[in-house]
Residue frames as qw, qx, qy, qz and C-alpha x, y, z in Angstrom:
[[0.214, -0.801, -0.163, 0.534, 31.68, -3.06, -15.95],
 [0.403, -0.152, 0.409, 0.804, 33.54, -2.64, -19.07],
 [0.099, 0.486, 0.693, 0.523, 30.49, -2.15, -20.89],
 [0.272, -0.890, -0.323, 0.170, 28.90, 0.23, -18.94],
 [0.348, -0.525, 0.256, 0.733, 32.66, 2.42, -18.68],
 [0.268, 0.314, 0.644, 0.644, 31.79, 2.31, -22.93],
 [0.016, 0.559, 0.703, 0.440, 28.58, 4.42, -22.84],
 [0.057, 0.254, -0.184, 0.948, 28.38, 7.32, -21.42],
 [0.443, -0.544, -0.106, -0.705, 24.62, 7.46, -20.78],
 [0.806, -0.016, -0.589, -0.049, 24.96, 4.06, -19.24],
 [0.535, -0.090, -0.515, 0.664, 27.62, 5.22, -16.75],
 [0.227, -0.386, -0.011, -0.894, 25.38, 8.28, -15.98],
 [0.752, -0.459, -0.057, -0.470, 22.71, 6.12, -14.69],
 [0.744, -0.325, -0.482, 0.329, 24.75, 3.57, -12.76],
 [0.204, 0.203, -0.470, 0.835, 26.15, 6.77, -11.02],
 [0.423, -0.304, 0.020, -0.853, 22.99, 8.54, -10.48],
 [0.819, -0.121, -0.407, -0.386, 21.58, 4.95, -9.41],
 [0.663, 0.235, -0.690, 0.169, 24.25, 2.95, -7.76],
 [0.045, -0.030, 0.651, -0.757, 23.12, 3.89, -3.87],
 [0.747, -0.072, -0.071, -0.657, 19.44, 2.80, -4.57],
 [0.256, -0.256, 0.910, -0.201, 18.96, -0.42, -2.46],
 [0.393, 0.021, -0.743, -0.542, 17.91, -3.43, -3.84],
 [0.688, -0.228, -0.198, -0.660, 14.74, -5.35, -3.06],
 [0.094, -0.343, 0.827, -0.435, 14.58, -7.54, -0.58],
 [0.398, -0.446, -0.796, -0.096, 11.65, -10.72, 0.21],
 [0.072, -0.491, -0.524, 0.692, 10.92, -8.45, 3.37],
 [0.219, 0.219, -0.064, -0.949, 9.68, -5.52, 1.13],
 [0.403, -0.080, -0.702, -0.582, 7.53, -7.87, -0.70],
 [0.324, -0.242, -0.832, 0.380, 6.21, -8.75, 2.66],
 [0.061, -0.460, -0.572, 0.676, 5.24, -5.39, 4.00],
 [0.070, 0.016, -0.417, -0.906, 4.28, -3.64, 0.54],
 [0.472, 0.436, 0.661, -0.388, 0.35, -3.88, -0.54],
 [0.574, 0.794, -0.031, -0.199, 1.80, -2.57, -4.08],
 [0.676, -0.378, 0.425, 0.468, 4.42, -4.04, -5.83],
 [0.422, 0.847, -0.130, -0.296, 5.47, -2.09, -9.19],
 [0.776, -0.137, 0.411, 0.459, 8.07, -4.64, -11.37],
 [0.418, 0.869, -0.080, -0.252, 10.38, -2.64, -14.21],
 [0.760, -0.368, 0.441, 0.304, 12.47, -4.59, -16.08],
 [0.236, 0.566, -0.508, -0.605, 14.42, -5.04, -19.07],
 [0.930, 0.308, 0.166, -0.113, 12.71, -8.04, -21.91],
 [0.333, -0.414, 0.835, 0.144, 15.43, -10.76, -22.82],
 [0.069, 0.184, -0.891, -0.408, 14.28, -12.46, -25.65],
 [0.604, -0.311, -0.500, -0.537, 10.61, -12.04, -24.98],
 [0.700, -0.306, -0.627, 0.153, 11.31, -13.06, -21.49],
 [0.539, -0.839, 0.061, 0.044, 12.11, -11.99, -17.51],
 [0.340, 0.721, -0.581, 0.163, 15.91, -11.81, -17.16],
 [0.712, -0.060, -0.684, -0.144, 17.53, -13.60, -15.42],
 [0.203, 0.098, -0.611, 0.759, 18.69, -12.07, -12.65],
 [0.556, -0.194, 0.043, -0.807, 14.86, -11.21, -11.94],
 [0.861, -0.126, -0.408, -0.277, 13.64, -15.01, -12.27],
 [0.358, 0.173, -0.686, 0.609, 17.00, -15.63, -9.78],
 [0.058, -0.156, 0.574, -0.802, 14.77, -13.62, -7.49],
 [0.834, -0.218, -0.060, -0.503, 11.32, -15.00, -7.79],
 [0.845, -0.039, -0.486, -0.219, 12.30, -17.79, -7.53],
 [0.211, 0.106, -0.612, 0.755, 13.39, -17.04, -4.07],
 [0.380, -0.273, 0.075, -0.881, 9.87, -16.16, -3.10],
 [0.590, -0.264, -0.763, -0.035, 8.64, -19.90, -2.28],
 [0.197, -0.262, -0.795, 0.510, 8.47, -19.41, 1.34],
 [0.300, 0.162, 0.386, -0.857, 6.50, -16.24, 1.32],
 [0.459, 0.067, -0.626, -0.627, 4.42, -18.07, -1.23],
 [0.392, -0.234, -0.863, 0.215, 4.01, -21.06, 0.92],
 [0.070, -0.338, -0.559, 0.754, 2.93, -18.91, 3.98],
 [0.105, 0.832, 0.532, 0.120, 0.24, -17.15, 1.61],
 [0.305, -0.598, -0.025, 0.741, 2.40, -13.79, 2.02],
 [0.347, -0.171, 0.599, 0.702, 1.70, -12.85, -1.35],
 [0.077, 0.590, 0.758, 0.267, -1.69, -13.27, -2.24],
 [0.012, 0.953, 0.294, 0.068, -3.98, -10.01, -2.74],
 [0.368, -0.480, 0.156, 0.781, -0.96, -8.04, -3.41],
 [0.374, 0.841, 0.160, -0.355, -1.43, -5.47, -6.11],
 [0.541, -0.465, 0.470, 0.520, 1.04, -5.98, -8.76],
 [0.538, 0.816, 0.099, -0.189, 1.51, -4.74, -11.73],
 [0.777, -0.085, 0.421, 0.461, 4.45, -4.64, -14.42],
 [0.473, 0.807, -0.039, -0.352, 6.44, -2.59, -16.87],
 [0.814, -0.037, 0.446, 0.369, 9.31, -3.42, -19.21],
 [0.019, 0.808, -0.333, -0.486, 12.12, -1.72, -21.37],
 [0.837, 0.062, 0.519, 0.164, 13.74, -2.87, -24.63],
 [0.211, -0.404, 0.243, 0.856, 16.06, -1.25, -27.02],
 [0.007, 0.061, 0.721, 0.691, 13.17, -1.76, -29.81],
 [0.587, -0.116, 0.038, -0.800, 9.67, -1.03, -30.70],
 [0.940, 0.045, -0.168, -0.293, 8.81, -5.04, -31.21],
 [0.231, 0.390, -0.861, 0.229, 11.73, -6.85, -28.64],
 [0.483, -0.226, -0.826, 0.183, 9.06, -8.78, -26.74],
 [0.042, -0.198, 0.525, -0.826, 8.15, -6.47, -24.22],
 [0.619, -0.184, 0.047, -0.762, 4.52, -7.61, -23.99],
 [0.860, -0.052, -0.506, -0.048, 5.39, -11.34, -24.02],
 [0.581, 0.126, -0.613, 0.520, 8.15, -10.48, -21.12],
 [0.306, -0.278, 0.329, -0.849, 5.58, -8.46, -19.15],
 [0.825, -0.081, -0.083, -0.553, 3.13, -11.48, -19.33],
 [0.750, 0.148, -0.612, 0.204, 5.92, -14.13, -18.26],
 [0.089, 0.429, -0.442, 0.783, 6.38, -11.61, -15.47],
 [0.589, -0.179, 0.082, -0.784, 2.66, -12.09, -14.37],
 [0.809, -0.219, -0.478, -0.263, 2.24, -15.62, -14.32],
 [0.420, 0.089, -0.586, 0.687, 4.59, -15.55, -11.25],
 [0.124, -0.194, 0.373, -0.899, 2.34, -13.19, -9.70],
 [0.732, -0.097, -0.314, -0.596, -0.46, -15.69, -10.12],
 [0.741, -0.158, -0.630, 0.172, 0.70, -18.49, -8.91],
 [0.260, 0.096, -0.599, 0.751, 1.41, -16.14, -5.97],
 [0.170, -0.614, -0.767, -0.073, -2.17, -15.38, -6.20],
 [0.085, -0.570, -0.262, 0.774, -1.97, -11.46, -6.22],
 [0.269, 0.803, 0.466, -0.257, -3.97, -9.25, -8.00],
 [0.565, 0.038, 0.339, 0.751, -2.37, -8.43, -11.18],
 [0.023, -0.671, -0.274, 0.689, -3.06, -4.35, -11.91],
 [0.475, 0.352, 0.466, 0.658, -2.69, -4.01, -15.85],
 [0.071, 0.256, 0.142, -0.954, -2.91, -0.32, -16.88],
 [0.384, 0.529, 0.740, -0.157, -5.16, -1.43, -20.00],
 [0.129, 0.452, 0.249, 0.847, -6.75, 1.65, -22.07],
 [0.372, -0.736, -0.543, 0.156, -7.63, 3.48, -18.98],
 [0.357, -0.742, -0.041, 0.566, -5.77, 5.89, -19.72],
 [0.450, 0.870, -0.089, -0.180, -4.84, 8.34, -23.26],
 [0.102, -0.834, 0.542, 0.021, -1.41, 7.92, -22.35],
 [0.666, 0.104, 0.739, 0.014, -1.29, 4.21, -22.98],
 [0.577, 0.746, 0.325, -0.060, -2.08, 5.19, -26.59],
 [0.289, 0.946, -0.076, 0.123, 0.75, 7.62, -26.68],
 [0.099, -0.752, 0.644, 0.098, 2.98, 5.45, -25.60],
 [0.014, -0.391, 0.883, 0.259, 2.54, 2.66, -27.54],
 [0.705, -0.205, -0.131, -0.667, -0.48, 0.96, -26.44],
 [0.583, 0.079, -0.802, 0.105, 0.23, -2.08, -24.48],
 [0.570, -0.583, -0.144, -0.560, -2.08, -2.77, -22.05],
 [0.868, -0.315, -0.322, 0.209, -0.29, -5.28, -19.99],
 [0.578, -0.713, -0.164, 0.361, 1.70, -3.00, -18.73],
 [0.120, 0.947, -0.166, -0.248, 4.17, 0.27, -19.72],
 [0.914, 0.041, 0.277, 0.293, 6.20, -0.46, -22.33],
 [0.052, 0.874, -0.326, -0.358, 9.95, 1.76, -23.30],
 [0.796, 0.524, 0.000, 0.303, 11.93, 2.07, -25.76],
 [0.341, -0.791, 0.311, 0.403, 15.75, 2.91, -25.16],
 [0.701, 0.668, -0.250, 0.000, 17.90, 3.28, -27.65],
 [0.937, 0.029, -0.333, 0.101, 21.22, 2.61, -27.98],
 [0.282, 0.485, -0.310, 0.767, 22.89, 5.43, -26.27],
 [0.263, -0.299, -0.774, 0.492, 20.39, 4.46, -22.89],
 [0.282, 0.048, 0.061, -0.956, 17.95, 7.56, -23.80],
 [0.231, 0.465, 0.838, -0.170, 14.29, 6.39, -23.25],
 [0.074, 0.528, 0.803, 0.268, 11.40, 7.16, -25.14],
 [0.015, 0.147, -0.214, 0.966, 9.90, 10.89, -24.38],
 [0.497, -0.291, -0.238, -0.782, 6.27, 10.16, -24.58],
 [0.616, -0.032, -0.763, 0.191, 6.23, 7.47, -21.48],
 [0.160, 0.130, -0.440, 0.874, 5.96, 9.56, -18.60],
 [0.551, -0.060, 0.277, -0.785, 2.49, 9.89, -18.18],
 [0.835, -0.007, -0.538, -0.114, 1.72, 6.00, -18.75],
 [0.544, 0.095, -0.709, 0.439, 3.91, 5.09, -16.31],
 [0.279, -0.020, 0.464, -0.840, 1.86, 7.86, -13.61],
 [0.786, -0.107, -0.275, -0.543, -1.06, 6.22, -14.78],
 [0.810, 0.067, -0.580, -0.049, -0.18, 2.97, -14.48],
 [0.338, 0.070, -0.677, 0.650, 1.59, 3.70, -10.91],
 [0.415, -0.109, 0.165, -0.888, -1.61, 5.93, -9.73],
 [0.753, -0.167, -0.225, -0.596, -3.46, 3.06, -10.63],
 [0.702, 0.026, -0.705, 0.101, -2.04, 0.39, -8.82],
 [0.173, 0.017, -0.707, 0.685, -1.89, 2.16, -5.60],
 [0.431, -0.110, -0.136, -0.885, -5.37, 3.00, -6.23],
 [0.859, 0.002, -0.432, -0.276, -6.32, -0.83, -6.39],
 [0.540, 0.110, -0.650, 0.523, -4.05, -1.64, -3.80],
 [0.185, -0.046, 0.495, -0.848, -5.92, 0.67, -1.24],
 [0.634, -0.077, -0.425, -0.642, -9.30, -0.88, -2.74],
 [0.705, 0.181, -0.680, 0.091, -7.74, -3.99, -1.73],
 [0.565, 0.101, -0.719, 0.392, -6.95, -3.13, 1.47],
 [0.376, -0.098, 0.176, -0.905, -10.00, -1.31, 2.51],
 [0.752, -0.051, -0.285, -0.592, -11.77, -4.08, 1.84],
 [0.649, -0.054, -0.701, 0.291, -9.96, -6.74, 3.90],
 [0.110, 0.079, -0.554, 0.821, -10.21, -4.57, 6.57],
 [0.245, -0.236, 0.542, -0.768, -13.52, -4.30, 6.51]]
C-alpha cells in the first residue's frame, strides 16, 4: 500500500476503482464475452491472474468454457515490455479452455494508431500511471468486436 500512498496518480485510481468487484468463476460461467486487461510481467500473465486461471479446472472439466469469446489486452510501462508475448501466454489458457479467441488484428485504423498489435490492445503507462492518449478507440474496436463475435457465436448455437 505504501507504494501506491507514493504516487499520486496511482492512489487516484485505487480510489476511483477500489468498489469495483472482482471476478468471480460464476461470471465466467454466465458471460458469452470475456474481455482480459492486464498488466505484462516480464513478457508474461501476472501472477495474481495465473492464481486465477488456474482456478478454472472445474469449469474447464464440465466444458463451461468452450465457445466463449475471449479476447485480451495488456498494459506496460514501455513501448517493448512484452506486451504481445504476455497477451499470447494469456491465450493459450483460453485454448486449452477451448474458447474462441477474438484478436482485434488490423480490422481496425485504430490498431495502427495505437501501436499495431494485433493480438490484442496494447498501453503504455508511464511512470506517473498516465496511459497512452491514442488507445481509446482500439480498445472500442477491439471490445465492439468481441461482443460482435460473441453474439455470432451465440446465434448460431441456438440455431
Amino acid at each position: 500500500m505504501s507504494a501506491i500512498e507514493s504516487n499520486p496518480a496511482w492512489k487516484a485510481h485505487y480510489e476511483a476503482t477500489k468498489d469495483v468487484p472482482e471476478v468471480s468463476l460464476d461470471d465466467l460461467e454466465w458471460a458469452d464475452a470475456i474481455i482480459f486487461s492486464i498488466p505484462t510481467r516480464f513478457g508474461n500473465v501476472p501472477s495474481q491472474m495465473k492464481q486465477f486461471l488456474d482456478t478454472t479446472g472445474g469449469l474447464w472439466f464440465q466444458g463451461k468454457l468452450a465457445n466463449k469469446a475471449v479476447s485480451a489486452m495488456v498494459s506496460a510501462n514501455n513501448a517493448h515490455g512484452g506486451q504481445e508475448q504476455t497477451v499470447l501466454s494469456l491465450y493459450t489458457t483460453m485454448y486449452h479452455w477451448g474458447a474462441i479467441v477474438v484478436a482485434p488484428g488490423y480490422t481496425d485504423e485504430s490498431a495502427y494508431k495505437s501501436g499495431g498489435n494485433p493480438y490484442g490492445t496494447s498501453v503504455t503507462v508511464d511512470s506517473e500511471g498516465n496511459m497512452q492518449e491514442d488507445v481509446k478507440d482500439a480498445v472500442m474496436h477491439q471490445a465492439k468486436r468481441t461482443v460482435t463475435v460473441a453474439g455470432w457465436i451465440k446465434q448460431g448455437m441456438q440455431g
